[in-house]
C-alpha positions, 0 to 999 in steps of 0.5 A, a space after each residue: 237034174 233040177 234046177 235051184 234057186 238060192 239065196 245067200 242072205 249076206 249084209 252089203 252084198 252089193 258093197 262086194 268088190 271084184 276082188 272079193 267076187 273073184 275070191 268067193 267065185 274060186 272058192 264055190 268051184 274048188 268046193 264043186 270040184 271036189 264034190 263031183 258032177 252032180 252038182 253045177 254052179 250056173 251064174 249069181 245075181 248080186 243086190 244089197 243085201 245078198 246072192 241069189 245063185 242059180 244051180 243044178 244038183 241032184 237033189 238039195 242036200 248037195 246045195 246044202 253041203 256045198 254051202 256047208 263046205 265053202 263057208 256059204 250062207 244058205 238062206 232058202 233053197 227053192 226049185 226052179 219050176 219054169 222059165 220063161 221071158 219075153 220071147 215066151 210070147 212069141 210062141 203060140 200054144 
């Protein structure tokens, strides 16, 4: 399944308390649950002014339908193509 980039433009993200982080986390895996194991919620980066998550969905209508269902900005959805880091430069093609 692919892999998704998305960003939740959401003012003050980075103001976001543990509390509110705990609360938005249970409510994104009560949506997931119900919509099945096409769709999997891998981990979030919070900055100022948004939420970039990472997911695996079948296609990006699930993306769309999750934020949709969990009350979740949905600002841009794009597909993760490839990952790389430093160890990447370990290797030898």
């Amino acid at each position: 399944m692919p892999k998704y980039l998305i960003e939740r433009a959401i003012p003050d993200a980075g103001k976001l308390t543990e509390r509110d982080l705990v609360a938005i986390a249970k409510k994104s895996r009560r949506v997931l649950e119900r919509m099945g194991p096409e769709i999997q919620w891998v981990h979030s980066y919070v900055t100022a002014d948004a939420i970039h998550c990472v997911y695996i969905a079948a296609n990006e209508e699930m993306i769309r339908e999750h934020g949709r269902q969990g009350e979740f900005p949905v600002t841009r959805i794009s597909v993760i193509e490839n990952i790389f880091d430093p160890a990447t430069a370990e290797k030898s093609v």
